[in-house]
MARDO-267514 format. One record per residue (C-alpha): residue in one letter; x negated, y negated, z. Coordinates in Angstrom, 2 decimals, padded with zeros to 5 digits, always signed. Each point is the difference from the previous one (the first is absolute). Layout:
REM MARDO-267514
<rest:A u:X v:Y w:Z>;
...
REM end
This chain:
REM MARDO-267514
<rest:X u:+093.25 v:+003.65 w:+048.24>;
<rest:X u:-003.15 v:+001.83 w:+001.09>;
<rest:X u:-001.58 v:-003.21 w:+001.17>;
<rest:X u:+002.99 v:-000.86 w:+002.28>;
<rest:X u:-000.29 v:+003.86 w:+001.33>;
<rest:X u:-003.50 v:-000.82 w:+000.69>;
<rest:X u:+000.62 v:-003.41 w:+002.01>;
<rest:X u:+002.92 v:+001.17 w:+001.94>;
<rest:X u:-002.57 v:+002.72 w:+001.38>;
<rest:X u:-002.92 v:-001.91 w:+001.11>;
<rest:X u:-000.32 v:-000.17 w:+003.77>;
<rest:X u:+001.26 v:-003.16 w:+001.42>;
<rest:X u:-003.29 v:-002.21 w:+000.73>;
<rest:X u:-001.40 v:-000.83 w:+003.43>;
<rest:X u:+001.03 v:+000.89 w:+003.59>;
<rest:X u:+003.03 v:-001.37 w:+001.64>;
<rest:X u:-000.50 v:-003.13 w:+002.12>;
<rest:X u:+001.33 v:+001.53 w:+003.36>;
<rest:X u:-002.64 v:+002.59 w:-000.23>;
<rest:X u:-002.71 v:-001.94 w:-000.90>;
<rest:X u:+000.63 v:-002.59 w:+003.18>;
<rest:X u:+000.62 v:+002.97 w:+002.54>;
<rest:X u:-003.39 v:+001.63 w:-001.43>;
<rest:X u:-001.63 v:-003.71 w:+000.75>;
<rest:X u:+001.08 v:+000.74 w:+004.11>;
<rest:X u:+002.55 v:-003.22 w:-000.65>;
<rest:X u:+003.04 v:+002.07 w:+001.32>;
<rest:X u:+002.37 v:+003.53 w:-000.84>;
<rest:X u:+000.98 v:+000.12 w:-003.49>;
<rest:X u:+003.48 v:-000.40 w:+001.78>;
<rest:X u:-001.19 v:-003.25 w:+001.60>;
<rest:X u:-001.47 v:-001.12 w:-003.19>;
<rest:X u:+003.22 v:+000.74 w:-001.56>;
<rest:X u:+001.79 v:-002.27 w:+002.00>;
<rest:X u:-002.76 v:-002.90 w:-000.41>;
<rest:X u:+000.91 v:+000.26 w:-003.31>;
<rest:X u:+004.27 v:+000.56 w:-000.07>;
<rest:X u:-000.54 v:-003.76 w:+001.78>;
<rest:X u:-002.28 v:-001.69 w:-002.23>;
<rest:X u:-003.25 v:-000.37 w:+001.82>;
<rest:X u:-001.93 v:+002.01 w:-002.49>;
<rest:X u:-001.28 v:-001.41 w:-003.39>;
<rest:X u:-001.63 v:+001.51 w:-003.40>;
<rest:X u:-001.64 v:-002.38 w:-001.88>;
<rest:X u:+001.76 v:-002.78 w:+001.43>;
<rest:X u:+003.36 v:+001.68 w:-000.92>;
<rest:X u:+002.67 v:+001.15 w:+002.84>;
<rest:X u:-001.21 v:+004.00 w:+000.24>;
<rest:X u:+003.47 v:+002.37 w:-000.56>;
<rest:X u:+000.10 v:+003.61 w:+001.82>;
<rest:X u:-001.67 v:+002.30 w:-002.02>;
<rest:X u:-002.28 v:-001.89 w:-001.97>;
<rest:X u:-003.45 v:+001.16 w:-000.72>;
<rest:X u:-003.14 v:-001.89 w:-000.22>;
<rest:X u:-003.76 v:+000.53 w:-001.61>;
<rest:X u:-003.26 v:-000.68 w:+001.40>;
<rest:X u:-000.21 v:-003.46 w:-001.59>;
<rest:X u:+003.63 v:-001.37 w:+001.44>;
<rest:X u:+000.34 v:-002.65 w:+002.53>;
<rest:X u:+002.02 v:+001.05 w:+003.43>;
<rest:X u:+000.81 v:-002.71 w:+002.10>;
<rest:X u:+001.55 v:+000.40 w:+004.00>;
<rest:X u:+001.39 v:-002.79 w:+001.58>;
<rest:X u:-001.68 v:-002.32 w:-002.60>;
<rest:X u:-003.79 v:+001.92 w:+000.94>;
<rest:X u:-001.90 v:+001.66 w:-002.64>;
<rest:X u:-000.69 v:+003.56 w:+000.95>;
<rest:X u:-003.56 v:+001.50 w:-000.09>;
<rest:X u:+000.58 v:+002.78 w:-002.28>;
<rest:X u:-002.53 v:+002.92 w:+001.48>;
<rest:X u:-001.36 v:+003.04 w:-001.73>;
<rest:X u:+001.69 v:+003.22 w:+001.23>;
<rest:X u:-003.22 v:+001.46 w:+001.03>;
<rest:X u:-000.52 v:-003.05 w:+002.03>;
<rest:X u:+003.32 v:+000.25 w:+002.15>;
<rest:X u:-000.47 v:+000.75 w:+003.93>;
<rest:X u:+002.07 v:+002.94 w:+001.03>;
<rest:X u:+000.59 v:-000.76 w:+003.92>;
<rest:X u:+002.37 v:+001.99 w:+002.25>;
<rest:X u:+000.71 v:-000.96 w:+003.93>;
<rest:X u:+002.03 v:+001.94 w:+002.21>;
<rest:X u:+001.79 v:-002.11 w:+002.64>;
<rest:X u:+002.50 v:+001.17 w:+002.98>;
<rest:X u:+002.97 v:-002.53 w:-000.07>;
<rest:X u:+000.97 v:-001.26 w:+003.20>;
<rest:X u:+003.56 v:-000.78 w:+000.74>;
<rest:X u:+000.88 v:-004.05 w:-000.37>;
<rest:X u:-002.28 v:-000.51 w:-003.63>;
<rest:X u:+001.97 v:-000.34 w:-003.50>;
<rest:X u:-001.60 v:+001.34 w:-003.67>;
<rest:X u:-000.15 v:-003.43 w:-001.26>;
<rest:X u:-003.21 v:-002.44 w:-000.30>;
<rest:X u:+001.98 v:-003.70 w:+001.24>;
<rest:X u:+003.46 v:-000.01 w:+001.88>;
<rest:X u:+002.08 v:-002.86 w:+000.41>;
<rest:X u:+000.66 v:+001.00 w:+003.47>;
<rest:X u:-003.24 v:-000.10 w:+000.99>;
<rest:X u:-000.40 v:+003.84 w:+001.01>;
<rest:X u:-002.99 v:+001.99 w:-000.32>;
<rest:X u:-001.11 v:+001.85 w:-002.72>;
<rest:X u:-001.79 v:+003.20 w:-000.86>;
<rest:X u:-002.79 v:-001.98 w:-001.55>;
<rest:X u:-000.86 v:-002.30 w:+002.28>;
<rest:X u:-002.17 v:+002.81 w:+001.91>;
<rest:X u:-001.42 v:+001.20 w:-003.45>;
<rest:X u:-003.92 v:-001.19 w:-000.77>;
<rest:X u:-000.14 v:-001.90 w:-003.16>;
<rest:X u:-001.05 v:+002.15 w:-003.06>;
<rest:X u:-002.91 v:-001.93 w:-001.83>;
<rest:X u:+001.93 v:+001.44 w:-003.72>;
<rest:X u:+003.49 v:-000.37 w:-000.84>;
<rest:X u:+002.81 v:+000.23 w:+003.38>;
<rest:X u:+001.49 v:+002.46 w:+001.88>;
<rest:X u:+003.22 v:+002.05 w:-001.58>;
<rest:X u:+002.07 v:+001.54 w:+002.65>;
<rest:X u:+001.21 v:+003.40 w:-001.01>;
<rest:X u:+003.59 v:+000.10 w:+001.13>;
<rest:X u:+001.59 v:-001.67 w:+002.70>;
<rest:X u:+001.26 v:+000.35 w:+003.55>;
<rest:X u:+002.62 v:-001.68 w:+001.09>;
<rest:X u:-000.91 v:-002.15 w:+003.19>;
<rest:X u:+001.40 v:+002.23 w:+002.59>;
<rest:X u:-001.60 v:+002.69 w:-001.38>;
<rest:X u:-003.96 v:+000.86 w:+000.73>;
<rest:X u:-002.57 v:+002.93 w:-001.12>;
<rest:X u:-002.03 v:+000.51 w:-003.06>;
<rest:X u:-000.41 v:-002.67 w:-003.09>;
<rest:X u:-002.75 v:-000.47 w:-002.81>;
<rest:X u:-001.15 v:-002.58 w:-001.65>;
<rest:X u:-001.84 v:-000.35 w:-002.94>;
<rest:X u:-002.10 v:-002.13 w:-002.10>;
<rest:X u:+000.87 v:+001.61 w:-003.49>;
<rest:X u:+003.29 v:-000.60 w:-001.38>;
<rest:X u:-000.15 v:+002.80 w:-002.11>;
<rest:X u:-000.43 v:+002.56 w:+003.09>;
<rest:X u:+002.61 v:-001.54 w:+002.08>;
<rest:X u:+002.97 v:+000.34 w:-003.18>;
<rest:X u:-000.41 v:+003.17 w:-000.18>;
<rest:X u:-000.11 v:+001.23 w:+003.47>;
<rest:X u:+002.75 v:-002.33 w:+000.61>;
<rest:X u:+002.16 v:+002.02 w:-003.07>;
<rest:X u:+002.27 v:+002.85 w:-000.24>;
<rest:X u:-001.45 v:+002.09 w:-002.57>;
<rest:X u:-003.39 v:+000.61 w:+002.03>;
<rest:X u:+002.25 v:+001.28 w:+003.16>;
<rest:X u:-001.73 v:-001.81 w:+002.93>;
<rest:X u:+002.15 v:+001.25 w:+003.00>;
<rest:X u:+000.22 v:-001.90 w:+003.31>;
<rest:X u:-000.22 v:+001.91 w:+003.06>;
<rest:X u:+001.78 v:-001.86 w:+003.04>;
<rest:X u:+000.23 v:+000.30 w:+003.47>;
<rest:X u:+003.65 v:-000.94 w:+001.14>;
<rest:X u:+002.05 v:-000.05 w:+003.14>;
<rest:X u:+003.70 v:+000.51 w:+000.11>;
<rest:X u:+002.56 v:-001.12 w:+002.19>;
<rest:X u:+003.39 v:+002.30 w:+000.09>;
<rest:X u:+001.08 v:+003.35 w:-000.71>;
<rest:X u:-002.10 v:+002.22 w:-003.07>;
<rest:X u:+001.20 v:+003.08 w:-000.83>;
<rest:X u:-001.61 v:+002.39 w:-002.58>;
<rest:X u:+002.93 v:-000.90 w:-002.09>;
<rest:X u:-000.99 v:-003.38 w:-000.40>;
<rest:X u:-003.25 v:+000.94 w:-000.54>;
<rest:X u:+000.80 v:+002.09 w:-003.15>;
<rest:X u:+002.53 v:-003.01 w:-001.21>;
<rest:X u:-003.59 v:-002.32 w:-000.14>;
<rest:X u:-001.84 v:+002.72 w:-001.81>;
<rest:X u:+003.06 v:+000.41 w:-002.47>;
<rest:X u:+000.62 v:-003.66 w:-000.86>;
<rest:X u:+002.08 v:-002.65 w:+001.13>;
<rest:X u:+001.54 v:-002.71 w:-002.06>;
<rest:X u:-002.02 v:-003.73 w:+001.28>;
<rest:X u:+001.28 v:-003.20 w:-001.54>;
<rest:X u:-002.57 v:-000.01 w:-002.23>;
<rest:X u:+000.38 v:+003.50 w:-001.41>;
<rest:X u:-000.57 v:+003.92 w:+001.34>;
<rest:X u:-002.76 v:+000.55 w:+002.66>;
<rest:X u:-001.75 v:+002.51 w:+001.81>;
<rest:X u:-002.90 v:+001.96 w:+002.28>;
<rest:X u:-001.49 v:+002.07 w:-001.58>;
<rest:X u:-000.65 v:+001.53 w:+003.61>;
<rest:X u:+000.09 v:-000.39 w:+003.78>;
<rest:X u:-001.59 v:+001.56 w:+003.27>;
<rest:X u:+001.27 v:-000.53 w:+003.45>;
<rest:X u:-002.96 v:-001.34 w:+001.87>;
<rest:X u:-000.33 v:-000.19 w:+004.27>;
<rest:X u:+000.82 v:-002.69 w:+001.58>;
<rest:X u:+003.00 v:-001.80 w:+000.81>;
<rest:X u:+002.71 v:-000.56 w:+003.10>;
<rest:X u:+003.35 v:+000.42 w:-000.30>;
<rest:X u:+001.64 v:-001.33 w:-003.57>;
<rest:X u:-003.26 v:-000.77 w:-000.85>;
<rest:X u:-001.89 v:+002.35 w:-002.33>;
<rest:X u:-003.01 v:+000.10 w:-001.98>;
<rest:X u:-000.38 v:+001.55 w:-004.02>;
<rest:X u:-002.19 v:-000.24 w:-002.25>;
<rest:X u:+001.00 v:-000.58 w:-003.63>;
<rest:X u:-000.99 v:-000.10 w:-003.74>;
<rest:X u:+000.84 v:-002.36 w:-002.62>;
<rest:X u:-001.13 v:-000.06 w:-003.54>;
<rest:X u:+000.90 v:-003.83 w:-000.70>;
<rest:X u:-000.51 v:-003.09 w:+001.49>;
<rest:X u:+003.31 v:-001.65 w:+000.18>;
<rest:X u:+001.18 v:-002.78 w:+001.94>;
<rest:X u:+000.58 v:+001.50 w:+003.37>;
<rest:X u:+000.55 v:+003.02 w:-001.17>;
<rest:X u:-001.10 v:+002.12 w:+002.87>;
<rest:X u:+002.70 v:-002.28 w:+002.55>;
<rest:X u:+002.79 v:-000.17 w:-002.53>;
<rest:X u:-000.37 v:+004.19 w:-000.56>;
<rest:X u:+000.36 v:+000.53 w:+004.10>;
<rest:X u:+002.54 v:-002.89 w:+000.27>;
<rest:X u:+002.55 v:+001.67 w:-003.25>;
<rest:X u:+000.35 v:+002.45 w:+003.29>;
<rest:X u:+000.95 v:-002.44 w:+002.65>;
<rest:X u:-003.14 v:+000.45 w:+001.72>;
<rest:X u:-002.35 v:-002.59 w:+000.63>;
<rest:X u:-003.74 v:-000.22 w:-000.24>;
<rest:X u:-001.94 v:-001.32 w:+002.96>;
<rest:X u:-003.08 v:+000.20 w:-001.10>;
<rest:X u:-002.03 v:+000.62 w:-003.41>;
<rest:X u:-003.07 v:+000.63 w:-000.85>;
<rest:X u:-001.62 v:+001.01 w:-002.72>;
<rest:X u:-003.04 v:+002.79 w:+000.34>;
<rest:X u:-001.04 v:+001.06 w:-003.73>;
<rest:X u:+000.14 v:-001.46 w:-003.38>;
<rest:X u:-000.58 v:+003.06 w:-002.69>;
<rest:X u:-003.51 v:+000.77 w:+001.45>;
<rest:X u:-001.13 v:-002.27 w:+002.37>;
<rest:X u:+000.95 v:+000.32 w:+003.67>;
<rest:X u:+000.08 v:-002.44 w:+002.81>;
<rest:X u:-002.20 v:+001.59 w:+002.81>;
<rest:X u:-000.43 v:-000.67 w:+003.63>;
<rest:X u:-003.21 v:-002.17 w:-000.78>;
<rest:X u:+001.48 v:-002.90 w:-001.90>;
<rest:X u:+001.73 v:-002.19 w:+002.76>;
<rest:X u:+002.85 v:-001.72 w:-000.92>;
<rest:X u:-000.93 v:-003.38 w:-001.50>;
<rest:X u:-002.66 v:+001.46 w:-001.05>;
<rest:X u:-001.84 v:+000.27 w:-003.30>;
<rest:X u:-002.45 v:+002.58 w:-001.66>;
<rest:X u:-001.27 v:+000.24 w:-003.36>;
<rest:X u:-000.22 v:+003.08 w:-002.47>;
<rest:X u:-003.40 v:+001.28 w:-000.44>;
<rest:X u:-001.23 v:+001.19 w:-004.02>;
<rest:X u:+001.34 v:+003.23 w:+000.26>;
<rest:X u:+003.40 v:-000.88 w:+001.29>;
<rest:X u:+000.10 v:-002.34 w:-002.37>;
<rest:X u:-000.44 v:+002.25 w:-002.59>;
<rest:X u:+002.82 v:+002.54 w:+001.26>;
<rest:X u:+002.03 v:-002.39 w:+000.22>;
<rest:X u:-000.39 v:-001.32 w:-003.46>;
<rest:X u:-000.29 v:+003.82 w:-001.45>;
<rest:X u:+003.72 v:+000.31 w:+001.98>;
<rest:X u:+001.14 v:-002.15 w:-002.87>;
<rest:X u:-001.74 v:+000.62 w:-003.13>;
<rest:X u:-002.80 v:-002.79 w:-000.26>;
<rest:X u:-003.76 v:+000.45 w:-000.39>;
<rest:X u:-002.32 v:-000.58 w:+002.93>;
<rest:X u:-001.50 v:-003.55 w:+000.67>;
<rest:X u:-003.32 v:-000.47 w:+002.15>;
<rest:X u:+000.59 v:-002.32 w:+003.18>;
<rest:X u:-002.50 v:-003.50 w:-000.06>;
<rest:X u:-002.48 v:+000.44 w:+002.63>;
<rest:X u:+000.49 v:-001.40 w:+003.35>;
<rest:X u:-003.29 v:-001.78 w:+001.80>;
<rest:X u:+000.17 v:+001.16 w:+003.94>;
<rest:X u:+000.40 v:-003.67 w:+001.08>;
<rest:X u:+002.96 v:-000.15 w:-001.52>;
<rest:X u:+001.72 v:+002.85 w:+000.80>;
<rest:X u:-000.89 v:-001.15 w:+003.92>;
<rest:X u:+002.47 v:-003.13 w:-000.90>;
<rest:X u:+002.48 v:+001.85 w:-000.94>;
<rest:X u:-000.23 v:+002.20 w:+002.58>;
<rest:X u:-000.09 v:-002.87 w:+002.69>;
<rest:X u:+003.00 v:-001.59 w:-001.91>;
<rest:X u:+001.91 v:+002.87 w:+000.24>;
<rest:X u:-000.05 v:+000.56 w:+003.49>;
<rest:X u:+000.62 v:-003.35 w:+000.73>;
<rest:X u:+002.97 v:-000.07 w:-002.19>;
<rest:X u:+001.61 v:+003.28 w:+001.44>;
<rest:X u:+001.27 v:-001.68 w:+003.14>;
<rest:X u:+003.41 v:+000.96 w:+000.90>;
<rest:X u:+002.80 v:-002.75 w:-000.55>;
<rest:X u:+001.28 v:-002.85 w:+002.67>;
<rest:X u:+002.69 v:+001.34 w:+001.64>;
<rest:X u:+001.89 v:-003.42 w:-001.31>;
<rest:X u:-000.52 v:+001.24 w:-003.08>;
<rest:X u:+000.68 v:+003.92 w:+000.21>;
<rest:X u:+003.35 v:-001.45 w:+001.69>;
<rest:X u:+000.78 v:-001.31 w:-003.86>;
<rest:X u:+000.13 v:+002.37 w:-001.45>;
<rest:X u:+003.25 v:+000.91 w:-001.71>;
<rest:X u:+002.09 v:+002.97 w:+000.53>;
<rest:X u:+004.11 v:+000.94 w:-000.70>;
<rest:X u:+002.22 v:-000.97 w:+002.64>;
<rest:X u:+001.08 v:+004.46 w:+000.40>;
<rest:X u:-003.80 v:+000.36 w:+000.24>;
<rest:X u:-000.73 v:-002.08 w:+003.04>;
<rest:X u:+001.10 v:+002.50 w:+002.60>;
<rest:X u:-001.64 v:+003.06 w:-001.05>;
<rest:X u:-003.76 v:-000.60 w:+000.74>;
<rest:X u:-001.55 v:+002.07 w:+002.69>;
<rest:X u:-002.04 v:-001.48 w:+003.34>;
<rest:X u:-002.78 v:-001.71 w:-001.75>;
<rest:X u:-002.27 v:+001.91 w:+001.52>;
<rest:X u:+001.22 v:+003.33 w:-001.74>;
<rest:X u:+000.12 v:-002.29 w:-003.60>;
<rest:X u:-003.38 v:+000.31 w:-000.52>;
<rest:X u:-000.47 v:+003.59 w:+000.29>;
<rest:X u:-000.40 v:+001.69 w:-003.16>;
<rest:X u:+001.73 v:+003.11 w:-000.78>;
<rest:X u:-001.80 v:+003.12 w:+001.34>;
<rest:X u:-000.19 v:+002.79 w:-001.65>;
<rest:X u:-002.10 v:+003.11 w:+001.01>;
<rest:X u:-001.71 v:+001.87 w:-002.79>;
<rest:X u:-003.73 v:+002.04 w:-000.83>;
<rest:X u:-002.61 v:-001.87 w:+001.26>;
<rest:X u:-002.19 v:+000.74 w:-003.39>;
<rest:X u:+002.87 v:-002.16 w:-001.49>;
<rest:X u:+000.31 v:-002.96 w:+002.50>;
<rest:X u:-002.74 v:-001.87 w:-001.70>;
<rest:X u:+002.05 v:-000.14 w:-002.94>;
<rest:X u:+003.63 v:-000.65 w:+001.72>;
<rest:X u:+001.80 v:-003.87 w:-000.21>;
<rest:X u:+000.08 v:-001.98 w:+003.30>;
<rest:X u:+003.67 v:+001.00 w:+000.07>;
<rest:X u:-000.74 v:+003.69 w:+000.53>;
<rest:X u:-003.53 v:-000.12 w:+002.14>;
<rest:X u:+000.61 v:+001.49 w:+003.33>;
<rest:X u:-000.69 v:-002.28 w:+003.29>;
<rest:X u:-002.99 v:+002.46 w:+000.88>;
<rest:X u:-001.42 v:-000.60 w:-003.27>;
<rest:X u:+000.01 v:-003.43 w:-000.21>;
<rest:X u:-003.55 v:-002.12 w:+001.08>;
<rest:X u:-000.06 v:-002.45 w:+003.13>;
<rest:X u:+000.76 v:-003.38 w:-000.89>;
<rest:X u:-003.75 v:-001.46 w:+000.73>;
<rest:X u:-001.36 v:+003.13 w:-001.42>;
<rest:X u:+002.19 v:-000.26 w:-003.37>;
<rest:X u:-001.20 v:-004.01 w:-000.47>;
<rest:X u:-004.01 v:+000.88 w:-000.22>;
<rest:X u:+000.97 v:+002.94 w:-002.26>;
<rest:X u:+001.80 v:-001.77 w:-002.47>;
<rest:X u:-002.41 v:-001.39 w:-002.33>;
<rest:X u:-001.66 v:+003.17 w:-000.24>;
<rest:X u:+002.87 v:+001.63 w:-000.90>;
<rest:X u:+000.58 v:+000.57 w:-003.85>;
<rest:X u:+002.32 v:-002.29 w:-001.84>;
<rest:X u:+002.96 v:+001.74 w:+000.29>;
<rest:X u:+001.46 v:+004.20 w:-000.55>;
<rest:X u:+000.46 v:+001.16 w:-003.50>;
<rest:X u:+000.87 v:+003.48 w:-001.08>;
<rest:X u:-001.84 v:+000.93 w:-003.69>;
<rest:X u:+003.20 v:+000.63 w:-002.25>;
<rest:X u:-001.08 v:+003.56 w:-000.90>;
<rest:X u:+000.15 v:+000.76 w:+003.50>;
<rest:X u:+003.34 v:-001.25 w:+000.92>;
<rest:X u:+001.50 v:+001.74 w:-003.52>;
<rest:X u:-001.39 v:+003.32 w:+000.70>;
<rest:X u:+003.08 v:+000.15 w:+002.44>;
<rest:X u:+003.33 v:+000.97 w:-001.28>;
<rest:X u:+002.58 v:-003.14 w:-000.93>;
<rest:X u:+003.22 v:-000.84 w:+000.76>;
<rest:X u:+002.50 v:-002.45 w:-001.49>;
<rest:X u:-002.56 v:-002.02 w:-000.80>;
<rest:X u:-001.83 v:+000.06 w:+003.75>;
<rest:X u:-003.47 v:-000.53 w:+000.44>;
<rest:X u:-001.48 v:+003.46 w:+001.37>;
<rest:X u:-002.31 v:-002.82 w:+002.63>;
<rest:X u:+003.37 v:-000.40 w:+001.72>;
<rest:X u:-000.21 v:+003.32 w:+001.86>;
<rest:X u:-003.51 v:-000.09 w:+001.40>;
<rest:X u:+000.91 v:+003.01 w:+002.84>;
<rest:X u:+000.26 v:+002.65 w:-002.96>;
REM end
């Protein structure tokens, strides 16, 4: 009797499979997860099941390829910030032949890049991508509270009744949603008006289908902030810009995991990258921004082109503009064009506010204190 006791409360061995290929760089643990629900991932030449765990010594097989099982110390944390244009969908091959995010990305040298979240393909603003799996699950979950900042534009009549309906809850087709705040921002002619809003998941269209449950329709979406990384005025759109160490390390300290030193970069190659990334950040052909697919309710509600481009402007402190999204920086405050391109790779790799600073603030319904910056 005492020896079954004993058995029953051993730890099971080894870690579970998912986790081990998302640590590898290979993909999410939710990607993984759904390598393995269709049978493309093997254990010792056995069909892997959901949930199983493996040792050090075990076998994994992808797509009939042995992987390269890596020491943890070994694995290459990697973050890049990149502003989405409008037109480019969060998958790596389309049947329709469409761009993708990652066709503008440089080629890591270790592992691949994870995208953190998604955007659907009218939607532009802030993404990450990552080169550990490990990072990218868990800013990606619910339990480490990640909220999404986004920039939105409105079409029809908001009252601050509906406005307290969104922060409340309303019942979405898949389940009860919410913001957990919103800010009227400048901007805007007519039924069109600009807010700024908070979400704490990342849900399929959530942000839309929220504003929609109203009979109102969003124009335009962008998104400004993901937990504490902002989109600023010097990342162009279709642009990318990698995390320095100490972002990095905020980043990772956001969501529980120890620190890991970035490989060194040699000068020469950095230049390449550099040089591929401008070249890469050309806008889309017009043939092809014309492709891009919206709802037949939304096609009447974009502004003049001209005035589609122009971010939201919000005046605020000028000790704080440094720190403020592109949605909010003031047309005074932003750089000349020509002056702004032979700045940017001497800018730093992107805005991050240390966690201890942003929670000194007060909290609210689960809000980030970086979402009001004009305290």
């Amino acid at each position: 009797m005492t020896e079954t006791t004993e058995c029953q409360e051993q730890p099971p061995r080894g870690e579970k499979l998912q986790k081990v290929l998302a640590r590898q760089g290979m993909g999410s643990r939710r990607d993984v997860e759904g390598w393995i629900a269709k049978g493309r991932v093997k254990v010792n030449g056995k069909v892997a099941t959901l949930g199983q765990r493996v040792e050090p010594d075990d076998a994994i097989v992808v797509d009939d390829k042995l992987v390269r099982r890596e020491d943890a110390a070994r694995i290459v944390r990697r973050v890049l910030i990149y502003n989405k244009p409008e037109g480019e969908i969060c998958t790596r091959d389309d049947p329709e032949g469409r761009p993708t995010i990652f066709e503008r990305l440089p080629n890591p040298r270790e592992g691949r890049w994870i995208n953190i979240g998604r955007l659907d393909i009218n939607t532009t603003g802030l993404l990450l991508f990552t080169t550990d799996g490990e990072l990218a699950n868990r800013l990606m979950h619910p339990s480490y509270e990640m909220d999404r900042e986004y920039a939105v534009r409105v079409r029809g009549e908001v009252d601050e009744e509906m406005l307290e309906r969104l922060k409340a809850g309303v019942m979405l087709e898949d389940g009860p949603a919410r913001f957990t705040d919103i800010q009227v921002a400048p901007g805007g002619e007519g039924f069109n008006h600009w807010f700024h809003c908070v979400v704490m998941e990342g849900r399929n269209r959530e942000v839309r289908r929220l504003w929609e449950s109203q009979g109102v329709v969003v124009s335009r979406l962008k998104r400004v902030r993901f937990g504490p990384v902002f989109l600023t005025s010097d990342l162009p759109m279709g642009r990318w810009r990698e995390m320095n160490q100490a972002e990095v390390d905020i980043l990772s300290q956001e969501v529980g995991l120890a620190a890991i030193p970035l490989p060194e970069m040699k000068t020469k190659i950095r230049d390449k990258l550099d040089r591929m990334q401008r070249k890469a950040a050309k806008p889309l052909p017009r043939s092809e921004r014309q492709r891009v697919l919206r709802p037949a309710h939304e096609a009447d509600v974009t502004n003049h082109p001209k005035s589609a481009d122009k971010p939201i402007r919000k005046p605020r402190p000028a000790s704080e503009r440094r720190d403020a999204p592109l949605a909010e920086r003031s047309k005074s405050e932003r750089k000349p064009e020509k002056k702004r391109e032979a700045d940017e790779l001497r800018k730093p790799a992107g805005e991050l506010s240390a966690p201890a600073k942003r929670r000194s603030l007060p909290t609210g319904d689960g809000q980030r204190p970086g979402f009001k910056r004009d305290r």
